[in-house]
C-alpha positions as CSV (number, residue, x, y, z in Angstrom):
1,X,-36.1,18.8,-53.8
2,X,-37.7,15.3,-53.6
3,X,-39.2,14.5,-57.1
4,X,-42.6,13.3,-56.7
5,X,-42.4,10.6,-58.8
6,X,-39.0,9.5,-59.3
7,X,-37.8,8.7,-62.8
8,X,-36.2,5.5,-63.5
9,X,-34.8,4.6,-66.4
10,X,-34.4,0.5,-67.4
11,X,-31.6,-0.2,-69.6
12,X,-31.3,-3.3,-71.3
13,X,-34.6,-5.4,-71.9
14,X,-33.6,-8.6,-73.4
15,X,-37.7,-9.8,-73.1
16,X,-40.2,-7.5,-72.3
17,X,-42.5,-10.5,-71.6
18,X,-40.1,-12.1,-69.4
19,X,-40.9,-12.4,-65.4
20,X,-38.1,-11.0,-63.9
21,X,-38.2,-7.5,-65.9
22,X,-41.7,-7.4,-66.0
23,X,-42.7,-7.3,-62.7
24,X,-39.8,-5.0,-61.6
25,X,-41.0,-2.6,-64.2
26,X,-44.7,-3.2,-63.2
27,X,-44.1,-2.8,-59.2
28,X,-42.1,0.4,-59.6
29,X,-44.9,2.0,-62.2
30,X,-47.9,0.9,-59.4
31,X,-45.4,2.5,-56.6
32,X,-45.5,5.9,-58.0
33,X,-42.6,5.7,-60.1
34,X,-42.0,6.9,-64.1
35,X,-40.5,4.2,-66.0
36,X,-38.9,4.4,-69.2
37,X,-37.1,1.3,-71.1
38,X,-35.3,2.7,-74.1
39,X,-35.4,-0.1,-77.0
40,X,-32.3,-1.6,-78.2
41,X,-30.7,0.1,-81.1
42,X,-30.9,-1.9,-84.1
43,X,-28.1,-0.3,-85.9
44,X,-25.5,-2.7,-87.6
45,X,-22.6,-3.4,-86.0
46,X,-21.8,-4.7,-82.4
47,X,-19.8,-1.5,-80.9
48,X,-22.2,1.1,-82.7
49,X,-25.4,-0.6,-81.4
50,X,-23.6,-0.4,-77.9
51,X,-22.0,3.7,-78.6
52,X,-25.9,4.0,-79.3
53,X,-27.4,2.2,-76.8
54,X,-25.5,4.3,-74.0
55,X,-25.4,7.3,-75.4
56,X,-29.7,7.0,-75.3
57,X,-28.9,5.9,-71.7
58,X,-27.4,8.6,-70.8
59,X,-29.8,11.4,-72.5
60,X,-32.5,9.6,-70.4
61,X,-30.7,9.5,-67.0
62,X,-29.8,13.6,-67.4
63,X,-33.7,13.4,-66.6
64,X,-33.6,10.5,-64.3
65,X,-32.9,9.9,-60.6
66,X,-32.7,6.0,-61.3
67,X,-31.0,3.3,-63.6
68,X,-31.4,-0.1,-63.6
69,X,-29.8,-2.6,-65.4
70,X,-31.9,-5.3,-66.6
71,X,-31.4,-9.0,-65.7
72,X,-29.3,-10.9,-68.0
73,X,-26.8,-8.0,-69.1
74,X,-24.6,-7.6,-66.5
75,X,-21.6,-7.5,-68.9
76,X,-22.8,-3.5,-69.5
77,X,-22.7,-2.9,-65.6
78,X,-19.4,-0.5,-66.8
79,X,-21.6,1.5,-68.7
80,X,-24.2,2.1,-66.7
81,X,-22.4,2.5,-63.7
82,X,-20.6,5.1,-65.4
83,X,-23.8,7.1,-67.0
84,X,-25.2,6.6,-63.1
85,X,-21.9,8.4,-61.4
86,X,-22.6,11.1,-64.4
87,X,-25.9,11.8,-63.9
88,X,-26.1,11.1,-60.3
89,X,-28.0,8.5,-60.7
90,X,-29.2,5.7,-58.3
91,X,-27.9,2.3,-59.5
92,X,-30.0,-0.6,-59.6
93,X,-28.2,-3.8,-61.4
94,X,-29.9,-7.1,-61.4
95,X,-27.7,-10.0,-60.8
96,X,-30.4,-12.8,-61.4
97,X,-28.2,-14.1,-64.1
98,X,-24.3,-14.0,-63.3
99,X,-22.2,-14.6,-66.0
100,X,-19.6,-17.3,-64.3
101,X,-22.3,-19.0,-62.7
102,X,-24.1,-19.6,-65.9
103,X,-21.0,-20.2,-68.6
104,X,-18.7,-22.3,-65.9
105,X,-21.1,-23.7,-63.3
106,X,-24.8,-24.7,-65.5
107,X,-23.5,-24.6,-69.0
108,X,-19.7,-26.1,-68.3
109,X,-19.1,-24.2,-71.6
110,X,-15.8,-22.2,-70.3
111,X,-13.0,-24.0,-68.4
112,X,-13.1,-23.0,-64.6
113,X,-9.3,-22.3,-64.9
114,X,-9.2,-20.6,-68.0
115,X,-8.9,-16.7,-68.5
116,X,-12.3,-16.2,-70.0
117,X,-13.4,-17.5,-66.5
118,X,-11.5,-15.3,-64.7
119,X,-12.6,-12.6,-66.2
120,X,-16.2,-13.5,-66.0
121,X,-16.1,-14.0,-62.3
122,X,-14.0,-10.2,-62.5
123,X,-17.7,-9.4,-64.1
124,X,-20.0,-10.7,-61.6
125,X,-18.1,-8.6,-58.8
126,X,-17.2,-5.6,-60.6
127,X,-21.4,-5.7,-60.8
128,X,-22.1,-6.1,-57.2
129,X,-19.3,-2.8,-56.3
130,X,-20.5,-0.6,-58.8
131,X,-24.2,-0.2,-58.4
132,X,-25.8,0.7,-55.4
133,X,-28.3,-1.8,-54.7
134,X,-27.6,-4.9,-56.0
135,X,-30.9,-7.0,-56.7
136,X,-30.7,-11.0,-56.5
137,X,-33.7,-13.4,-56.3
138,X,-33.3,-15.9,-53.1
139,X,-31.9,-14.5,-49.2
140,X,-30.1,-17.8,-49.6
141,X,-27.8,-16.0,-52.7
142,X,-27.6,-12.6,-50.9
143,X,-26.5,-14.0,-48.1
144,X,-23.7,-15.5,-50.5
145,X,-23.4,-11.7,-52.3
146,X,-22.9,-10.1,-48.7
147,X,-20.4,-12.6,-47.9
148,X,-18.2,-12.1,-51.0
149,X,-18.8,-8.3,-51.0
150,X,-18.9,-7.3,-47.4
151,X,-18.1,-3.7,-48.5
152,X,-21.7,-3.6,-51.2
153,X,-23.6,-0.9,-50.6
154,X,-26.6,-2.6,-50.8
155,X,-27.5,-6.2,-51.3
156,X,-31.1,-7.3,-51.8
157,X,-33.1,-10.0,-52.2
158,X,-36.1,-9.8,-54.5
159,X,-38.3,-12.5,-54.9
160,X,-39.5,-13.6,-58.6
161,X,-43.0,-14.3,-57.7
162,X,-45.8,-15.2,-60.1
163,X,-46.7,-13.4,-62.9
164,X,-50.7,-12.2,-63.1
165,X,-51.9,-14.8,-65.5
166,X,-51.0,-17.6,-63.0
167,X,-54.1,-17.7,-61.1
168,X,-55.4,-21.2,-59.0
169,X,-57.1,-23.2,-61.4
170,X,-59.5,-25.8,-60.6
171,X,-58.7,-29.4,-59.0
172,X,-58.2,-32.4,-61.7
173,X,-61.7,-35.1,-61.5
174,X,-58.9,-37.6,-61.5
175,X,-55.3,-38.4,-60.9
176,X,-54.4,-41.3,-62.8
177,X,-52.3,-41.5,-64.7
178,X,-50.4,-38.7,-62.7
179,X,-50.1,-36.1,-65.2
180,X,-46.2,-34.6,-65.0
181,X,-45.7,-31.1,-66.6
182,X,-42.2,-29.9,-67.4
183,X,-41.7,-26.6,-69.7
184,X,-38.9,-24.0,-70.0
185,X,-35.6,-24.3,-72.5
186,X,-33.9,-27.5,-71.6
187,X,-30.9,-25.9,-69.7
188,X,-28.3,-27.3,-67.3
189,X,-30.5,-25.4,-64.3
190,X,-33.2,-27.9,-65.0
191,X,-31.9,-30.5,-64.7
192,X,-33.5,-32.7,-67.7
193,X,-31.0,-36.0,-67.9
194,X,-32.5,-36.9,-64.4
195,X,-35.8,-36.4,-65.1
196,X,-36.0,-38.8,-68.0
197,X,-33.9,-41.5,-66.1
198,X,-36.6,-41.0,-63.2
199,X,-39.5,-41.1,-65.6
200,X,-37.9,-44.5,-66.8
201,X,-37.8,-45.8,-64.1
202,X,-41.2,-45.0,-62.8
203,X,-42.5,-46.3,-65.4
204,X,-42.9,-50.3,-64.0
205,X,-44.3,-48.5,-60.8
206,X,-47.5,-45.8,-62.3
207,X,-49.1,-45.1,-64.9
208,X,-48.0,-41.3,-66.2
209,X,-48.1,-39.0,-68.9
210,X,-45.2,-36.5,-69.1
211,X,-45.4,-33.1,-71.2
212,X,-42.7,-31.3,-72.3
213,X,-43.1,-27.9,-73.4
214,X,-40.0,-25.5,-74.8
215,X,-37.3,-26.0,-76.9
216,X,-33.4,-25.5,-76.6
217,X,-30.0,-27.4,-77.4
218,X,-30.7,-30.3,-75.1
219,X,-34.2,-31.4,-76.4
220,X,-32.6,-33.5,-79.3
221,X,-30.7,-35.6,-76.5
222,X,-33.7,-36.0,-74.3
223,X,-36.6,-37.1,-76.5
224,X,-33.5,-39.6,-78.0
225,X,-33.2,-40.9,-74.1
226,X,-36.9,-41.5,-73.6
227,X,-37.1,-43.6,-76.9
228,X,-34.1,-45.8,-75.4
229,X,-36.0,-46.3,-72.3
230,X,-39.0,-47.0,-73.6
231,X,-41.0,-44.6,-72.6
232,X,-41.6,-42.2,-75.8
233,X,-45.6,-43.3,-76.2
234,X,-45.7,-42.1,-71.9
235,X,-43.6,-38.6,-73.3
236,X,-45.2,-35.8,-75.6
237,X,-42.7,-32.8,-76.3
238,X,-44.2,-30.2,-77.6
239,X,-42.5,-26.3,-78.7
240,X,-42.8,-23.3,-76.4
241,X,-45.7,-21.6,-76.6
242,X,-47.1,-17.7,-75.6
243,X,-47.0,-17.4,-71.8
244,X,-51.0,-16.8,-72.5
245,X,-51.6,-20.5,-73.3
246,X,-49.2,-21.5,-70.2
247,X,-52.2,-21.3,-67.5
248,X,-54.5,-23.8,-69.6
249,X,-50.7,-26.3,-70.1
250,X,-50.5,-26.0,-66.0
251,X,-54.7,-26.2,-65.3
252,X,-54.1,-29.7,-67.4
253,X,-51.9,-31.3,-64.9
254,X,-51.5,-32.6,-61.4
255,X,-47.8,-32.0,-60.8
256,X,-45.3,-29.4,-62.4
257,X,-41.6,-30.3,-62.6
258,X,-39.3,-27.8,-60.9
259,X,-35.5,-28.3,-61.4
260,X,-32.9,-30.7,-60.2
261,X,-29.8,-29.5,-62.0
262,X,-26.9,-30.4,-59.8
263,X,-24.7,-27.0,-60.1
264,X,-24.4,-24.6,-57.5
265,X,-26.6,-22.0,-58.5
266,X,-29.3,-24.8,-58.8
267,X,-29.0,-25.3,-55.2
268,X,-30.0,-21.7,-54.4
269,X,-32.4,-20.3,-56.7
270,X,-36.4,-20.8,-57.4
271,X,-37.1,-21.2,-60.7
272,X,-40.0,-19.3,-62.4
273,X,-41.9,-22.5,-62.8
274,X,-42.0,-23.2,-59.1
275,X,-44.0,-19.7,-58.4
276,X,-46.3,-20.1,-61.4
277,X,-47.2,-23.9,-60.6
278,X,-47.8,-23.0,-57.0
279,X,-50.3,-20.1,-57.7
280,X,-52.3,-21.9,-60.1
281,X,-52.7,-24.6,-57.4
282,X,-50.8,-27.3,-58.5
283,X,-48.6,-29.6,-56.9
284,X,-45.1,-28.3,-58.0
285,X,-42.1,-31.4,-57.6
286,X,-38.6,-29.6,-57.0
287,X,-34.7,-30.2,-55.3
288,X,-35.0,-29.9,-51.6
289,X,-32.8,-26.5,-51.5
290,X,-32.0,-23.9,-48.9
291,X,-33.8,-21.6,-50.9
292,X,-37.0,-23.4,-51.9
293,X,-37.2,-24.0,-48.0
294,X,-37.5,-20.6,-47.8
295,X,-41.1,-20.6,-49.6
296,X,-41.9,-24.0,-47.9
297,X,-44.1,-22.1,-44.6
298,X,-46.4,-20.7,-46.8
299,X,-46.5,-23.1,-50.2
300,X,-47.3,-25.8,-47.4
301,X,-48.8,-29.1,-48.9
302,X,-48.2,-27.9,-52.6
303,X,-44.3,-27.7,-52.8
304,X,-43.0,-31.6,-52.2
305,X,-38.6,-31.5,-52.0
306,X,-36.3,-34.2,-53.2
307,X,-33.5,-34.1,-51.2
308,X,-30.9,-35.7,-53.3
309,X,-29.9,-35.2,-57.4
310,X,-30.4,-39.0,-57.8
311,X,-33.0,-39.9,-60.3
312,X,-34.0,-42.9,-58.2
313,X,-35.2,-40.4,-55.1
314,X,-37.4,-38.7,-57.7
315,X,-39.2,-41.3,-59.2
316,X,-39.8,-42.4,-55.4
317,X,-41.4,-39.3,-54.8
318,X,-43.6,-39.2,-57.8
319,X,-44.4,-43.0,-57.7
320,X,-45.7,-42.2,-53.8
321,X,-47.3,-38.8,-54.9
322,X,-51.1,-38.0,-54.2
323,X,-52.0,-35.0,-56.1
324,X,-53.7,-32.1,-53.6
325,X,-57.0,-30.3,-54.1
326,X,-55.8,-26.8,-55.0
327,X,-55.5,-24.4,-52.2
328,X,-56.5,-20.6,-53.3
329,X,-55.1,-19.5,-49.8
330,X,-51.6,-20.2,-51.0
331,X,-51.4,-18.0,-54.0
332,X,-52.5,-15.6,-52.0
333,X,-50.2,-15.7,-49.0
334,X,-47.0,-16.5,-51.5
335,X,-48.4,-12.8,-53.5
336,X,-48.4,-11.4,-50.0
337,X,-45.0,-12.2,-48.9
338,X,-43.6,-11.1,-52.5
339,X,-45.5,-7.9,-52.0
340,X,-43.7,-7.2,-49.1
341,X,-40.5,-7.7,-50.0
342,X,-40.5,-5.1,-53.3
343,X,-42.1,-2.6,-50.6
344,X,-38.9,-2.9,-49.0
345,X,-37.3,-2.1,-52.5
346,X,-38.9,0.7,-53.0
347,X,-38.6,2.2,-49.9
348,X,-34.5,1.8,-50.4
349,X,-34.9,3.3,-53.5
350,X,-37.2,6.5,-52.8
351,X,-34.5,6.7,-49.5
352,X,-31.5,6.9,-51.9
353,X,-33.6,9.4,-54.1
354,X,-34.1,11.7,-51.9
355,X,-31.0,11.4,-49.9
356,X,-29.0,12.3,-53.0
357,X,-31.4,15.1,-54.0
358,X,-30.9,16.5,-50.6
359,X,-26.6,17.2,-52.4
């Protein structure tokens, strides 16, 4: 018998608070769906927090027709994939964050050649043939998933969307000097070193005031660069603060800075930034990408691409950049389109329930 509401359990929270996570969790509770997101054990000791993390797992998924691996843990894929094939269990795994991708191709941190590569990349497909659907966040990457898998039972593409605090906010009274946003934690993805170089050298060209909220290893190295180019009094960098405050940081602005990172992944994903700069109305400044073409029909005057990684074609764009009134219509169409596409999820998901209930 078909459960009338499905239970699913989510294993592996890193953030409650984060996007990603959060409005999975939300869309599957507003579909008709009981979720359940054990807490990490705090137990001491690595392997005894993980013996008690699955074994939790697995009590809950005796009572659960779904599991879904939360983004950023795809190195426990084995163990819920084995817990799902137990308990006969739907597998959901969220590949938003792949481990080569991140270590070899943003970070550089591990050698491309080296074993610890290899066996990353062994990972990231082990991932994709164990669960059965595979979640990513741009068609332009599960297109790349489908290719490299042909045999996955299910790859889909799931949109990150904005989160509900980002709402349009009203229109600037003026645009000078063009007020540049940037906030997240300084990683490769973003793309940082060519920002400041493009802030340098629009400096000569407009008057601007950049803001830089977040912290992370790379922060040191770029407040140091905008003191060498002699624009630290044009700069204020600032820590992270609660996602509450981030809707007055974004209403404050006329332009949010996407990312312009250079690696491959950068090419094909949509940062969170981009969705929550868009539905609060505001111009959002991003790499001309495959995927961010992809939101381009319906962001339509707000999103502005720069086609190349040079810093010189940025500070072009920004030097030449009229701010736009904001446009409540797009928030609204961009929520639309997102909406649709986690309908599709949970149809695949309620299909698979049933269909395995029906054994």
């Amino acid at each position: 018998m078909r459960p009338t509401r499905p239970r699913v359990v989510y294993y592996r929270i890193h953030d409650r608070t984060y996007p990603r996570n959060s409005r999975i969790r939300r869309y599957l509770a507003d579909a008709g769906f009981e979720v359940v997101s054990p807490r990490p054990s705090r137990v001491r000791g690595r392997i005894v927090r993980l013996a008690h993390d699955v074994f939790r797992l697995w009590a809950e998924a005796r009572r659960s027709q779904v599991v879904v691996l939360s983004e950023l843990r795809l190195a426990h894929a084995p163990f819920v994939a084995l817990v799902g094939r137990l308990t006969r269990c739907t597998v959901v795994i969220d590949g938003f964050v792949g481990l080569h991708e991140t270590a070899v191709g943003d970070w550089k941190a591990v050698s491309p050649t080296s074993f610890r590569a290899r066996l990353l990349r062994l990972q990231d497909r082990l991932a994709v043939t164990w669960s059965d659907v595979y979640l990513i966040d741009t068609e332009v990457r599960a297109a790349a998933v489908r290719h490299d898998h042909p045999r996955a039972r299910c790859v889909l593409a799931l949109p990150v969307g904005a989160p509900p605090w980002a709402t349009p906010q009203p229109a600037r009274t003026t645009s000078e000097p063009l007020r540049l946003l940037y906030y997240g934690n300084y990683i490769p993805l973003h793309g940082l070193d060519i920002v400041i170089e493009a802030l340098g050298s629009l400096a000569p060209r407009r008057a601007f005031s950049a803001t830089f909220v977040g912290n992370g290893s790379l922060r040191p190295a770029i407040e140091a660069r905008a003191v060498t180019l002699g624009i630290a009094n044009d700069c204020v960098f600032l820590d992270s603060v609660p996602e509450e405050a981030l809707l007055s940081v974004i209403a404050s602005t006329d332009v949010v800075l996407g990312t312009f990172g250079t690696s491959a992944k950068a090419q094909s994903v949509v940062a969170n930034k981009v969705w929550q700069g868009l539905a609060c109305g505001r111009v959002v400044v991003t790499r001309d990408t495959a995927a961010v073409r992809e939101l381009a029909p319906i962001a339509r005057n707000l999103l502005v691409g720069v086609r190349s990684p040079e810093s010189a074609d940025l500070a072009d764009t920004l030097a030449e950049l009229s701010p736009a009134d904001a446009d409540t219509s797009i928030a609204t169409d961009l929520e639309a389109w997102v909406a649709g596409e986690y309908a599709q999820f949970g149809d695949i998901l309620r299909d698979l329930v049933e269909s395995r209930c029906r054994r």
